[in-house]
ZATOR-331240 format. One record per residue (C-alpha): x, y, z. Coordinates in steps of 0.1 Angstrom, whole numbers, plus 5000, padded with zeros to 4 digits. Layout:
N
XYZ ...
end
This chain:
245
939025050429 938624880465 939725080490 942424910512 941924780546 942125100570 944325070598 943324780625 941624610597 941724300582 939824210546 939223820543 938223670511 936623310503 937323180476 936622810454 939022690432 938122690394 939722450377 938322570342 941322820336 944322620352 946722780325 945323110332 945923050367 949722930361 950723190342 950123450371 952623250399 956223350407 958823050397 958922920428 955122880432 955422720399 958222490410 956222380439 952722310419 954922110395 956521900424 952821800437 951921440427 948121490424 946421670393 943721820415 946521970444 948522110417 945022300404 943722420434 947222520447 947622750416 943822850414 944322970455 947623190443 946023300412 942623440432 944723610453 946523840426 943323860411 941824010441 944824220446 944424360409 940924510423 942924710451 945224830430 943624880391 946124670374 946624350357 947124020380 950524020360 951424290379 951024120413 954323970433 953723830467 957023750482 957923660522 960323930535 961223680564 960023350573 956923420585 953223330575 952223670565 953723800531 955424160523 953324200489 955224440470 953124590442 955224840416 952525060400 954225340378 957125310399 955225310433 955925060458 953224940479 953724750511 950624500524 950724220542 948623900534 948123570541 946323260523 945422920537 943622630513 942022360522 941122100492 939322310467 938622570490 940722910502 940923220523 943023510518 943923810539 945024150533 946024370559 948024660554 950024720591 950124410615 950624040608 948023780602 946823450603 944623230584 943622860587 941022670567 940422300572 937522040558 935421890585 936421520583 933921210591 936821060612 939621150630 942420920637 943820870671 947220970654 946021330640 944621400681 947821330693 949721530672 947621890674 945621830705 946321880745 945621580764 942521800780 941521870747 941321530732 939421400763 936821710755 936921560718 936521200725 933921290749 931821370719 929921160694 931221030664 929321240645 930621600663 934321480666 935221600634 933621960635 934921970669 938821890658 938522120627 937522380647 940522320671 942522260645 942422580622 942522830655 946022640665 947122660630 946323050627 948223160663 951522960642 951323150616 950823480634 953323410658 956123320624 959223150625 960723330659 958023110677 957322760659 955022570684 953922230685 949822280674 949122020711 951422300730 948722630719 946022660741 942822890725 940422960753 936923120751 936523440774 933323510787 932923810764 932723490736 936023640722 938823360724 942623410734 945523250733 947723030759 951122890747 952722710773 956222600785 957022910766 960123050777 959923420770 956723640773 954823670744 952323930728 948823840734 946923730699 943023670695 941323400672 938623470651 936323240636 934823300606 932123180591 932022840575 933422790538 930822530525 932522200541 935322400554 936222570590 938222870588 939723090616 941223410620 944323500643 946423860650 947524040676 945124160705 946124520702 945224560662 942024380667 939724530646 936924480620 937324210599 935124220569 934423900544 934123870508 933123600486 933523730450 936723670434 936223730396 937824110395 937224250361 939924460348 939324730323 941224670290 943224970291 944524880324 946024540313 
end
């Protein structure tokens, strides 16, 4: 049994879908995660989309010694992170995750006191005029375009997952515009977070990036304070004893 993230830290795994057991994978989602993989158009979404949810149980089921089966991840409130409730011989367990997927690709992190974010996005060969606009500061796409062709798209992936992890940190109370959050680099090479025309103070969150996932970018946020170590995995495959099942 994995011991859970201590206190101030955050467990990432990386994961790659595997398309070889999709009806393996399906049968470990809620309804509603079902509903939604059945109401995507594309074969391959609707299989990586379920292979992400089911890799996340199945990492779960290592922490806790149980079947996936056994695994319900449901959102208390309309924020990114989750309230994972896992019943165990009638104990309750509170954790809090998060998972982001990009293509066939996925992250997903467990926490067990403060909220998280996670962002994961495939470095493109192009990027439209249209995509800069919509999650870039007019400083920022000047620094993009500034570039070569050839480092634009690294550039606005990298960009891109940091703003997307301070939204989903931040949740629902504080649903920003991706071109309205500012990540800057300190001089300690730590990076912080700037969300202007805000009109209340906020807390102060840090971005993390983490290591690349193959073609991917991925990046961490959560709140300053609970900054901590943050410690990556890349095995998913959890083998469950048979008399655990």
């Amino acid at each position: 049994m994995r011991a859970l993230p201590a206190r101030g830290e955050v467990h990432v795994w990386f994961g790659e879908c595997d398309h070889s057991d999709s009806t393996g994978d399906l049968s470990l989602l809620s309804r509603e995660e079902k509903i939604r993989c059945a109401r995507m158009s594309c074969v391959n979404d609707r299989r990586a989309y379920a292979s992400a949810r089911a890799g996340a149980r199945r990492v779960l089921a290592g922490y806790f010694r149980v079947s996936p089966l056994r695994i319900g991840i449901s959102p208390v409130t309309r924020t990114s992170a989750s309230r994972l409730t896992v019943d165990v011989m009638g104990v309750v367990y509170p954790v809090v995750v998060d998972i982001a997927q990009s293509q066939d690709r996925w992250l997903f992190g467990v926490t067990t006191d403060h909220p998280i974010g996670l962002a994961l996005e495939h470095v493109q060969e192009k990027v439209s005029e249209k995509e800069l606009e919509g999650f870039l500061s007019p400083a920022e796409r000047d620094q993009v375009l500034g570039l070569t062709e050839l480092a634009r798209g690294a550039a606005f992936a990298r960009m891109r997952v940091q703003k997307e992890a301070v939204i989903k940190a931040m949740g629902a109370k504080l649903r920003l515009p991706p071109h309205e959050v500012l990540v800057h680099e300190d001089h300690s090479g730590s990076w912080w977070v700037q969300p202007y025309e805000l009109r209340e103070p906020s807390a102060t969150y840090t971005v993390q990036d983490l290591p690349a996932h193959g073609p991917a970018l991925g990046a961490l946020t959560q709140l300053a304070d609970n900054f901590g170590p943050v410690h990556c995995y890349g095995s998913v495959k959890m083998v469950i004893p048979a008399a655990r099942r």
